[in-house]
N, C-alpha and C positions, 0 to 999 in steps of 0.2 A: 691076255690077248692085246695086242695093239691094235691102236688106234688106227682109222685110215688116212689119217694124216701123216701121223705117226709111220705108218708102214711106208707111204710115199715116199714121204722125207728119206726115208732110209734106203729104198729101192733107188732112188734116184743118187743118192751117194755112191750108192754099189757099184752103179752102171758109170760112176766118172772117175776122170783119172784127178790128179790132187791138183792140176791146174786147172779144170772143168770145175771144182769144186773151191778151187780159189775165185771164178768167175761168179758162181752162183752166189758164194756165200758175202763181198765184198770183204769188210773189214769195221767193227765195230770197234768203237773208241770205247773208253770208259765211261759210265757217265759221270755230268758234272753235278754239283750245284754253288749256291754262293755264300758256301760257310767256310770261314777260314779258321784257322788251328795256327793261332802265334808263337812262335819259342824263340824268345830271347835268351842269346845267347852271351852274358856279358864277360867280358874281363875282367876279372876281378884278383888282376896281379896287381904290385906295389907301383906300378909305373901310369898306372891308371887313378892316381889319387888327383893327379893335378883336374882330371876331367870329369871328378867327382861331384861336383856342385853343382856343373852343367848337367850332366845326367839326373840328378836329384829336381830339379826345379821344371826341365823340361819335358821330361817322363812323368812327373807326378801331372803338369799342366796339359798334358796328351791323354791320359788315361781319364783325368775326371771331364774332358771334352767330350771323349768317346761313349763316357756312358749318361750322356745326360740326359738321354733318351730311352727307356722303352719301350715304346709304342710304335712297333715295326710296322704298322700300316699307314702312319701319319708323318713319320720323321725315317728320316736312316743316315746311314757313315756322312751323307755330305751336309748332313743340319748338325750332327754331334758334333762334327771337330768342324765346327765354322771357321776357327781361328789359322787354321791349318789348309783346307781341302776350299776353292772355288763352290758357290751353290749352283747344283743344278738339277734341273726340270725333268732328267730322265727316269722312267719309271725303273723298277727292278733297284734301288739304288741302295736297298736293304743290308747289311753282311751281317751275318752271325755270326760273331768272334766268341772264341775264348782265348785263354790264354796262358802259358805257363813261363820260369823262368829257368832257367841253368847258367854254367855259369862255363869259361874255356878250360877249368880244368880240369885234371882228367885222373891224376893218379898224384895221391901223395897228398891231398888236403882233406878235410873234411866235408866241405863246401861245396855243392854242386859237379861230385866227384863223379864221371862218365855219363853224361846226361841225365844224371839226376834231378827234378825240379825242385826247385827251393820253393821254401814258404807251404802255410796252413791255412786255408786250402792250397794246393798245389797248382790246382787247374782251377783256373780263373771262368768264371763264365759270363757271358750277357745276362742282366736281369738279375742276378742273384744279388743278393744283401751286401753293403762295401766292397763293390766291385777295387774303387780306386784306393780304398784305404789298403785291401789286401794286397794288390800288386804293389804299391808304396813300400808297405810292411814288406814285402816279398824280396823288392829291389834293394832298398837302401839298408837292410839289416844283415841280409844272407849272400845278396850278390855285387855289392861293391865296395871295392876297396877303399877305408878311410885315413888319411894320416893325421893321429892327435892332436900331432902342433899345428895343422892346417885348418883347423876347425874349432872356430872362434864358443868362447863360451858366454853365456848370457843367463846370468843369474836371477833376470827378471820376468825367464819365458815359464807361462804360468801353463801347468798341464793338464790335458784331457785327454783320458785315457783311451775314450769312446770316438775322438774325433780328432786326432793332435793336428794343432792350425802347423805348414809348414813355413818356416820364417825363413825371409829372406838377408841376410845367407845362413844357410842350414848354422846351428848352434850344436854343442856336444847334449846341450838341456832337451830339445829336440829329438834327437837320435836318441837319449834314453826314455824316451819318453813314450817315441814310438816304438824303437825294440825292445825296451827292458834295459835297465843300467850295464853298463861296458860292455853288453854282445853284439854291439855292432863294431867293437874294436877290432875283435876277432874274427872276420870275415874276407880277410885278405887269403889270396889264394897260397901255398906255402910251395907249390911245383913252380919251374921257372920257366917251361914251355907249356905256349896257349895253344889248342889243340882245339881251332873251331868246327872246323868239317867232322872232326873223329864227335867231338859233343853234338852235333845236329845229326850224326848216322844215331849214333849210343840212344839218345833221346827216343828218334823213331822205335829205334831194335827193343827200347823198354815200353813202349805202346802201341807195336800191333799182336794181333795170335797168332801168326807163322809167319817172325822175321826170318831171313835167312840167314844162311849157316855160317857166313861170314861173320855175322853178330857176334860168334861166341870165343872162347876161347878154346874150349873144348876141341872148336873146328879148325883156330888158326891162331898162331902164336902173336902174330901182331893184331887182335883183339882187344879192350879192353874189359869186357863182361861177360858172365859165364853164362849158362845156361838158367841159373836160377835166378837171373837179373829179370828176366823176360816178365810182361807183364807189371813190372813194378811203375810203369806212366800210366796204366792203364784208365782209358778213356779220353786223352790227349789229341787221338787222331780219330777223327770221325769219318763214318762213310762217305764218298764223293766229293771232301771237302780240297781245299788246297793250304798246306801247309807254307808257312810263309816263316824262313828261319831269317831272325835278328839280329845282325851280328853287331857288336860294338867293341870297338877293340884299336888300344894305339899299336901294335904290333900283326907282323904278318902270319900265317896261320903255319903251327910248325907241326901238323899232326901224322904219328905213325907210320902210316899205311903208303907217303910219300917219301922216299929217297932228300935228302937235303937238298936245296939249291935248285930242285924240281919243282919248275911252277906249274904244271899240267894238274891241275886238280881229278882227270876223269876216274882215277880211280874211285873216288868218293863220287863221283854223278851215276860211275854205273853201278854201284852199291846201292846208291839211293833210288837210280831207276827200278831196281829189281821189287819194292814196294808197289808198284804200279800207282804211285799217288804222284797230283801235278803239284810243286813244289817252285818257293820261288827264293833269292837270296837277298837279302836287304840290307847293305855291308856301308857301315860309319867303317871307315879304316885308316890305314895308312897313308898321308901324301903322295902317294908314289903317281909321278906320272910316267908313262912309260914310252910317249911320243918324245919328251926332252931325256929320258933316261934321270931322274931328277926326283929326291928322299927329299922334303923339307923340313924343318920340324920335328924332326925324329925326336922326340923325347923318350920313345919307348925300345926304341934299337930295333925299329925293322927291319926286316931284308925286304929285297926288291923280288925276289921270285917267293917269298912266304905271301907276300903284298899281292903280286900278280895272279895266286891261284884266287883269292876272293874275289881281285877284280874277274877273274875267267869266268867263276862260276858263276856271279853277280849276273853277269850279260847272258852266260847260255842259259838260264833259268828265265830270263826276261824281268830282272829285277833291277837292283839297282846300286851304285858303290858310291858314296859320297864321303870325301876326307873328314876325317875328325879334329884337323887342326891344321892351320898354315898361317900365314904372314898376312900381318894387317897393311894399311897403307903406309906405313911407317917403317916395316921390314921387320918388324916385330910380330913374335912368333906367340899366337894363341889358340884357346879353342875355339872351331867353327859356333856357324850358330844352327844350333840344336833344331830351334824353330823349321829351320828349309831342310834337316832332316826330315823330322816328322811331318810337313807338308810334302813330302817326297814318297814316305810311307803312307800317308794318308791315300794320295794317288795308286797307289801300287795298291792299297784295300780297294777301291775303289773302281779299279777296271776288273777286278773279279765277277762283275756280273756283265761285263760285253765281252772281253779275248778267252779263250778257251784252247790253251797251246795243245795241239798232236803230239803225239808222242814218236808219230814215222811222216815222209816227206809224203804227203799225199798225190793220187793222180787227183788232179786238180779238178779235172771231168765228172769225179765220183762219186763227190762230197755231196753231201744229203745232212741236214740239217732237222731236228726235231725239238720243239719247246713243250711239255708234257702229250707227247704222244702226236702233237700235230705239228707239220712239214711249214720247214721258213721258208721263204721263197728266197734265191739269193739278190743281192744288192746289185744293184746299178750305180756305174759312176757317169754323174750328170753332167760331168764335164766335155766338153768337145773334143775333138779329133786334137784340134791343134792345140787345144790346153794340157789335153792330155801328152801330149811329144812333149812339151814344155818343162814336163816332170813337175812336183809339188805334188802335194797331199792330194785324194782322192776326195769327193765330192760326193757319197754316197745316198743311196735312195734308201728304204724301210726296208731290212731283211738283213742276210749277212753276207761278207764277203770274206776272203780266204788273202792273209798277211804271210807274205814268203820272208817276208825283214825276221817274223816272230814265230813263224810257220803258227797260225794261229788261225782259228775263226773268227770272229768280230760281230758282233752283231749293233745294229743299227736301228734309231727312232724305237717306234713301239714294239718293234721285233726284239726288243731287251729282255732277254728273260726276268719275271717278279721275282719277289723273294719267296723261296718255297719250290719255283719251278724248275722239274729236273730237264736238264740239257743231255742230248745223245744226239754222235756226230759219228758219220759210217760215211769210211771212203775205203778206197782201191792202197796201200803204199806199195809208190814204187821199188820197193826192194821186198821181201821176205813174205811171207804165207800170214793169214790173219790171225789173230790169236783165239780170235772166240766166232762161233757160228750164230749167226741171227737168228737161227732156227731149230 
């Protein structure tokens, strides 16, 4: 027998037509929370040796930042990486990372072949035993490329097994030390196209239960993984989290599913939309600027439209594309510094617990705002009439307010959601029918 709510609900559906029921029902968002899911995604071709050492030194000094902390009720992301991220006083400031690696290539290596994650454990987590020794272990053995001769030997670097000190600049005594003698020789990628978008779909398609059917090969010939791949990231993507892919790479992204000389990345966004997960791009890449039309420093032979799909996807995710090498003051051409990367990355972890991107353009009227179960109220800008004509940044009061720049919610002062608290955001979008009923 149903219920007389139950039967309501139902009678009242009956009696509407599908815009009556687009009225009643609004449109629920998915929900959030503020746990992130990291996949780095490295290049680990021969062209990548020169930026070898900066990755080793600056990655290892990022991750043992990150975890210097577990005590999520006392510290969080902006006390772990002090060296990196501003301190600040706002509540919710917690992230729950984990982390896995891959590497851009995709067919034809051994190595982090189709979004496979390197390293044992695979999936890195907060709190768990050698957080930084495993991603270390992870990076510098399986996912980046080393050249022999570029890597000084030091016959006096004494080893521990349990803890290897990293020496500044990385030694070969080193590197066998922490992977095992000569297997970090062999970790260069052997394919000669990098293939970042196709490795951050692959990755997802190997870690949720019903990727779609585009994953497979089975389904489409420009695929790279079959049907039996699936599940093999498993536990990589967690519920309500936001996946945040890593890209590091001297070259422009030359993957499948894209036509040559085609910088529109959407087909890979609306691939990745199809998971319903909010996702963000985090792209060390090519010089390329695209206001001067201008490659600097190409040491890896990028193109300009392989280049311009990271940057694309980098901005419509709300993430971020910083070069991986250009001209000192000299006119000499070297690596950036790593550092204002991973302070770059730091930030991008960092606003995951105040912007909470839509997934459709909302009616702006509609938005309704809830932090476990109870209504935000929205924000006020305390600006004046005439500061606000003036244009600059908004001046907000405690609650949220609704970013058209990032079509995003925001939330502000103690209306931040803690760590832990789930976010659910219901509006009207102005195009299309809702996907799921409140009720």
């Amino acid at each position: 027998m149903l219920r007389p709510l139950m039967l309501a609900a139902s009678v009242a559906l009956l009696s509407c037509n599908r815009y009556d029921v687009f009225l009643l029902s609004g449109y629920e968002q998915s929900t959030f929370s503020n746990d992130a899911d990291i996949v780095f995604i490295i290049d680990n071709s021969t062209s990548m040796t020169d930026e070898a050492e900066a990755l080793a030194q600056n990655f290892g000094s990022f991750i043992r930042d990150l975890t210097t902390t577990s005590d999520y009720g006392e510290k969080g992301l902006s006390a772990a990486v002090s060296d990196y991220i501003s301190s600040t006083g706002d509540r919710g400031s917690v992230i729950d990372f984990q982390l896995g690696i891959t590497t851009t290539s995709i067919a034809g290596d051994g190595s982090g072949v189709a979004g496979t994650l390197v390293g044992s454990p695979d999936i890195i987590t907060r709190g768990s035993d050698d957080v930084a020794l495993n991603f270390t272990r992870s990076l510098l053995c399986e996912a980046t490329c080393w050249n022999l001769s570029d890597v000084p030997a030091d016959a006096g670097y004494e080893c521990n097994t349990d803890n290897p000190e990293m020496p500044d600049p990385i030694s070969q005594q080193y590197l066998d030390c922490l992977c095992g003698s000569d297997r970090w020789e062999n970790s260069c990628a052997q394919s000669g196209t990098e293939e970042g978008l196709e490795a951050a779909l692959d990755a997802m398609c190997r870690a949720v239960d019903n990727p779609p059917d585009e994953c497979f090969f089975e389904n489409t010939e420009l695929a790279s993984l079959y049907e039996t791949d699936a599940g093999t990231n498993s536990g990589l993507i967690r519920k309500n989290s936001t996946v945040i892919f890593v890209v590091v790479t001297d070259e422009g992204d030359g993957s499948r599913r894209i036509d040559n000389t085609n910088p529109d990345p959407s087909k890979y966004t609306d691939l990745l939309n199809k998971f319903n997960k909010r996702y963000r791009f985090a792209v060390i890449g090519p010089p390329y600027d695209p206001e001067t039309d201008s490659l600097v420093c190409n040491s890896g032979g990028a193109t300009k439209w392989g280049t311009e799909r990271y940057q694309s996807i980098a901005s419509s995710s709300s993430g971020f594309f910083n070069f991986i090498s250009g001209e000192d003051e000299n006119g000499e051409c070297g690596v950036t510094d790593f550092a204002t990367h991973l302070d770059d990355l730091g930030k991008l972890l960092n606003s995951l617990k105040t912007a909470f991107p839509l997934q459709s353009i909302p009616d702006t009227l509609t938005i309704q705002s809830f932090v476990d179960g109870n209504q935000v109220a929205q924000a006020q800008d305390t600006r004046s009439e005439a500061d606000q004509a003036m244009g600059g940044d908004p001046v907000y009061t405690e609650g949220w307010a609704y970013d058209p720049a990032t079509n995003a919610v925001i939330f502000y002062g103690n209306a931040i959601p803690q760590y832990g608290e789930e976010v659910r955001i219901y509006y009207r979008p102005l195009e299309g029918m809702p996907r799921e009923l409140p009720f």
